[in-house]
C-alpha positions, 0 to 999 in steps of 0.5 A: 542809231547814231550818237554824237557828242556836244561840249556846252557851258554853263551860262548866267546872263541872257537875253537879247545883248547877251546872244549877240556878243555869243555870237561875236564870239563864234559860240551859241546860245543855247537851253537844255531842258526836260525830264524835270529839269529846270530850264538850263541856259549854255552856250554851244560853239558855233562850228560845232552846231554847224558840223553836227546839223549837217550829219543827221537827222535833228530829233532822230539822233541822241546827242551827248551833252557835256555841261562844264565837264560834268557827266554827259546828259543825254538830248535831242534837238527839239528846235533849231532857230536860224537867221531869216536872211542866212538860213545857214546861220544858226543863233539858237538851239533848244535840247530836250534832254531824255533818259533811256527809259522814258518814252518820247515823242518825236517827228521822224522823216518820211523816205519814199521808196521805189516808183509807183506803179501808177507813175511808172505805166499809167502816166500818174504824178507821185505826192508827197503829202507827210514830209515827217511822221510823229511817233512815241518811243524810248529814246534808244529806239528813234529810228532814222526815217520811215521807209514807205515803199510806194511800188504797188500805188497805182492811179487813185491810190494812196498810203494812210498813216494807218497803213504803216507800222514802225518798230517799237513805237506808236504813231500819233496820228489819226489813222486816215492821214493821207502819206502819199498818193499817185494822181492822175496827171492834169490834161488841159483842155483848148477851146472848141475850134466852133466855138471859137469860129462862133465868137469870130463869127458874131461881129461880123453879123452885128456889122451886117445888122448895122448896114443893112439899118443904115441901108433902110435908113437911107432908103427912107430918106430917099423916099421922103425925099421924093 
């Protein structure tokens, strides 16, 4: 697994003023937490925060964290908050800090591998349903992603999370999670041409009803009449 670096300071101030002037500024407030820890406040060069999102996986990856030049404490993402109208802009970070022996639990991606059968020859639509597998591991082992190969799902057939095995850690889901599944493809049924023909039909009989009423009504005036 792939280690980056970050290089972070210490920060007192915070709250809402404080975060907008970091951000003026090109830098990023930030918390680093965990293992015992206090709850530590910095601040994070924004191109930085860019440049490392864009080359991996978030929580996947152990990222070392220099605070003030200190000894690099080692972290994960735990959670990215973004500007709801420019979602590439990040103005918050959160870093869970770890330690080589401790076990954590993390959320891995969920790469599906090969074409289903089902899609292939019998006409089936692949669904993705879990985007992001929660397991329990040591940091040094968080892989990437998990590899689902899907080649042998037919129509009607899915893939649990109880199906999977991931190295060296534990999947905390219940085991009958739905992964993924190859349904049968929707067919969209048009009305029966009689059935059709049988509502066209029945104005024109409510039509004929009305003459020939009118017709009888006619005929009875014509005879009170004479």
């Amino acid at each position: 697994m792939q280690a980056v670096t970050l290089t972070a300071a210490s920060r007192t101030n915070t709250g809402k003023g404080v975060a907008r002037s970091l951000r003026r500024a090109g830098m990023i407030p930030a918390v680093i937490y965990g293992h015992g820890r206090e709850p530590q406040p910095i601040e994070l060069e924004h191109k930085a925060v860019g440049q490392l999102l864009e080359s991996i996986g978030a929580e996947t990856v152990l990222i070392d964290v220099t605070i003030d030049g200190g000894a690099p404490v080692k972290a994960i993402v735990r959670e990215v908050q973004r500007n709801p109208v420019r979602r590439a802009d990040v103005i918050h970070l959160d870093l869970y800090a770890v330690v080589a022996g401790e076990p954590i639990v993390v959320d891995v991606p969920v790469r599906l591998v090969g074409t289903a059968e089902g899609v292939r020859n019998q006409g089936g639509v692949l669904d993705h349903q879990l985007h992001r597998l929660t397991i329990k591991c040591l940091p040094g082992k968080i892989p990437e992603h998990v590899d689902v190969d899907v080649t042998a799902l037919h129509v009607g057939q899915s893939i649990h999370t109880g199906d999977l095995t991931v190295p060296d850690a534990e999947i905390q889901h219940d085991d009958d999670v739905s992964v993924v599944a190859v349904l049968a493809a929707r067919v969209e049924t048009e009305e029966a041409p009689e059935a059709e023909a049988e509502v066209e039909g029945e104005p024109e009989v409510i039509k004929r009803g009305k003459a020939e009423e009118a017709a009888d009504e006619a005929e009875a005036e014509t005879g009170d009449a004479e």
